[in-house]
C-alpha positions in Angstrom: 0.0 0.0 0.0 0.9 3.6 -0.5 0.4 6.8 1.9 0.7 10.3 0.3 -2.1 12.3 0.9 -1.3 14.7 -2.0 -1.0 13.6 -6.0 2.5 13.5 -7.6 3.9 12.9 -10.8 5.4 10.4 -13.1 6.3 9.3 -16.2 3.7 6.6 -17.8 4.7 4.0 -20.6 3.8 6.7 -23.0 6.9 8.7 -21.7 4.0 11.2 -20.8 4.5 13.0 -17.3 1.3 12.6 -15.4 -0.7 12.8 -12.0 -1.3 10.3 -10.0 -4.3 10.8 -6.9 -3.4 11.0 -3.5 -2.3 7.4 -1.9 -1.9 5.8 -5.3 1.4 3.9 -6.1 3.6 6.1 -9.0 5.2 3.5 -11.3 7.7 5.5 -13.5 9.2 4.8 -16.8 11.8 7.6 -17.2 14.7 4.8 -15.4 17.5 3.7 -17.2 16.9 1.2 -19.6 13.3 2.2 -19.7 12.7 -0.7 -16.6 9.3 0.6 -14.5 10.4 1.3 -11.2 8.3 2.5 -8.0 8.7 5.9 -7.3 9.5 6.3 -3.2 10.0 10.1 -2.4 10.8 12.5 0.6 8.2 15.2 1.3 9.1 18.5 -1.0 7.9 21.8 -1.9 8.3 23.6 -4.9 9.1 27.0 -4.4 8.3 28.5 -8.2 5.2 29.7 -7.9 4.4 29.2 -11.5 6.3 25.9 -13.0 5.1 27.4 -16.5 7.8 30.0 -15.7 5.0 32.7 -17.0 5.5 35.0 -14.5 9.1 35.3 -14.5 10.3 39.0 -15.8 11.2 38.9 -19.2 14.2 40.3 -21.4 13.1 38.1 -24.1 10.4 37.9 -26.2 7.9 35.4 -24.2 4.6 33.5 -25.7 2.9 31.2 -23.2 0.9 28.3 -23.8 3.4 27.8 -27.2 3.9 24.0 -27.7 3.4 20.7 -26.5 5.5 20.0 -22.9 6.5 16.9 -21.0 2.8 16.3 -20.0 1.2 16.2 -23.2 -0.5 19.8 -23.3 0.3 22.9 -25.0 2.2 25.1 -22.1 5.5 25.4 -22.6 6.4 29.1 -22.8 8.7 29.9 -25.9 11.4 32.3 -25.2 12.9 33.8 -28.7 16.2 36.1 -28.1 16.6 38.3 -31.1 19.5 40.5 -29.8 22.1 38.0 -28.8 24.1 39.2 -25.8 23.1 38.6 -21.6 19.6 38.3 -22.2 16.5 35.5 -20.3 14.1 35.6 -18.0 14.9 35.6 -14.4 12.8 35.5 -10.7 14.0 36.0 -7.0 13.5 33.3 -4.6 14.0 33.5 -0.4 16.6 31.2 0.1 18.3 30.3 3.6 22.4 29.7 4.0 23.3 26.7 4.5 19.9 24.7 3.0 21.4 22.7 0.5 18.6 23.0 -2.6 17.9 21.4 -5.9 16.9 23.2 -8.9 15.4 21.5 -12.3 13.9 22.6 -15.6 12.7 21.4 -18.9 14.1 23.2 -22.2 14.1 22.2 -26.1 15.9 23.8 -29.2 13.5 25.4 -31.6 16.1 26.7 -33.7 19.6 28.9 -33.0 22.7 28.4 -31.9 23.3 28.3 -28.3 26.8 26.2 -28.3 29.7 26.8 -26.4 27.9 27.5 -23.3 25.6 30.1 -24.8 23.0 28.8 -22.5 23.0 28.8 -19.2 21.4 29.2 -16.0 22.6 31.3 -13.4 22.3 31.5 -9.5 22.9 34.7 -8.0 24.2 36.1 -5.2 26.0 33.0 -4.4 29.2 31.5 -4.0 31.0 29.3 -5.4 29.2 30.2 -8.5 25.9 28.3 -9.4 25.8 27.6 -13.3 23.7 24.7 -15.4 24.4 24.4 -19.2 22.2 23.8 -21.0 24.3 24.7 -24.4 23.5 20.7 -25.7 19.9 21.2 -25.9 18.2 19.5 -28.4 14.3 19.3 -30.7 13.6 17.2 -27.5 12.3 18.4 -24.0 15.4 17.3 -21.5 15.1 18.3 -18.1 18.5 19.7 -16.3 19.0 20.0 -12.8 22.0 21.2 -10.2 22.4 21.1 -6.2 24.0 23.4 -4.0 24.5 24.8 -0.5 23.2 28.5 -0.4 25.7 30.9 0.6 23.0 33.9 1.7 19.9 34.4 3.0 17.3 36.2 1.2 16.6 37.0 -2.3 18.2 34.9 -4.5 17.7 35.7 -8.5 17.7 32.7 -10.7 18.7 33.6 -14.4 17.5 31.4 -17.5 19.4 33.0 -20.5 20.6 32.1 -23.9 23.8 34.9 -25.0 23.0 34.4 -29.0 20.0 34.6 -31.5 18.2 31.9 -30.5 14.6 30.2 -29.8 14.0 27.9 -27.5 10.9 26.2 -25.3 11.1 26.3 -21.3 9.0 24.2 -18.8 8.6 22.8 -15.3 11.1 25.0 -13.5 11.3 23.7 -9.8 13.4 24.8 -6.5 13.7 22.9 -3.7 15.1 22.3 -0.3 17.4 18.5 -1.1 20.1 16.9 -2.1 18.6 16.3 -5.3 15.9 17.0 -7.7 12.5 15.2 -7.2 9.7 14.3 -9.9 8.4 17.8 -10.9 5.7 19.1 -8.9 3.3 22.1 -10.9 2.3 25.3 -9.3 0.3 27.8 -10.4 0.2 30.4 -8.4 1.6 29.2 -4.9 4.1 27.0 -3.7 3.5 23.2 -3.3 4.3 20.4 -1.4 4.0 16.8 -2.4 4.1 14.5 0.7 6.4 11.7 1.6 5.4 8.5 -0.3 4.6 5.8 3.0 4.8 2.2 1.1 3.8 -0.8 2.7 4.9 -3.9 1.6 2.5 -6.8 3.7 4.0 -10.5 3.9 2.8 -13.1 1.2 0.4 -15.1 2.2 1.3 -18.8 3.7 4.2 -17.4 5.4 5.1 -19.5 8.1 7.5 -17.5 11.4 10.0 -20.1 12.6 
C-alpha cells in the first residue's frame, strides 16, 4: 500500500508525465533502460510559484501556452532572443544559507545556436558560482538539474538565459530544499508540497515464522 495524501507525478509507458491521486502507487518509466520502477520520495515543496515560468520577468520575447511539454498539453512558454548578448528571464527566490537546494527545468531547441555554453542558468548572489548548461539542448524536452549549498539568506535571483540569436521552449522550473531533484511538482500560483510517499509492503500469504 501507498500513503501520500497529495497527487505526484510520473512518467507513464507513454513517456508522458502525469498525476497520480493521492495514496496511489507512481510507477515510473523515465529509469535507465526504460525498466518501471516504483517511485518512493521524501516530502518536498516547490518553491516556483508558477512551473510554467509565466511570471518570470522577461528580457526576451515570451509566448505562453506555445507548444506541447512533458505532460502532453500545450504550455510550454517559448522564449525567442533576437538580440544576442546577456539576455533571459529571471525570478528572486527567499533562500536560507546553508539549506542545500535542488533546482530543475525542462528546455528544447526550436532553432539557433546556443553552443559553447551560450546557454545557461545562473544563481545569484551565491558562492562558489551556481551555473547549469544547457548549451547541448536539443528538438527534444530534456530536463536539467544542479544542487547546491546556499551561501546567503534572502533573495536569490535565478537567471535562465541564452547569449546568442536563439529560440527555444522552457517548462517545469522547480526549487527545492534537497540533495537532489524530485519528480516535478506544478504550481500555479503558490508554492507546493507533495508529501512523503509511506509504502507498505504486507508479507505473502502462507508465510510460516520459525
Amino acid at each position: 500500500t501507498v500513503v501520500r495524501n497529495t497527487t505526484g507525478t510520473f512518467f507513464n509507458s507513454s513517456m508522458i508525465l502525469v498525476s497520480a491521486d493521492a495514496n496511489v502507487a507512481r510507477i515510473t518509466y523515465l529509469t535507465v533502460g526504460g525498466n518501471p520502477l516504483l517511485l518512493d520520495e521524501p516530502q518536498r515543496t516547490n518553491i516556483n510559484t508558477n512551473h510554467l515560468l509565466q511570471d518570470w520577468a522577461s528580457q526576451l520575447t515570451r509566448t505562453i501556452n506555445f507548444g506541447i511539454s512533458p505532460d502532453g498539453t500545450q504550455n510550454t512558454t517559448r522564449l525567442v532572443n533576437s538580440v544576442g548578448t546577456n539576455r533571459g528571464i529571471s525570478k528572486a527566490f527567499l533562500l536560507t544559507s546553508g539549506v542545500t537546494y535542488s533546482f530543475s527545468f525542462y528546455v528544447k531547441l526550436i532553432s539557433g545556436d546556443i553552443t559553447n555554453q551560450l546557454g545557461r542558468c545562473f544563481v545569484f548572489p551565491q558562492s562558489p558560482s551556481v551555473i547549469i548548461d544547457f548549451s547541448d539542448a536539443t528538438n527534444v524536452f530534456r530536463r536539467y538539474s544542479n544542487t547546491f549549498v546556499a551561501s546567503t539568506s534572502g533573495n536569490v535571483t535565478f537567471q535562465l538565459r541564452t547569449d546568442a540569436i536563439s529560440d527555444i521552449e522552457v517548462y517545469g522550473f522547480q526549487i527545492e530544499a534537497g540533495s537532489n531533484s524530485s519528480s516535478l511538482i506544478p504550481t500555479l500560483g503558490s508554492a507546493v508540497t507533495r508529501n512523503e510517499d509511506v509504502i507498505t509492503v504486507a508479507p505473502p500469504l502462507g508465510t510460516v515464522k520459525i
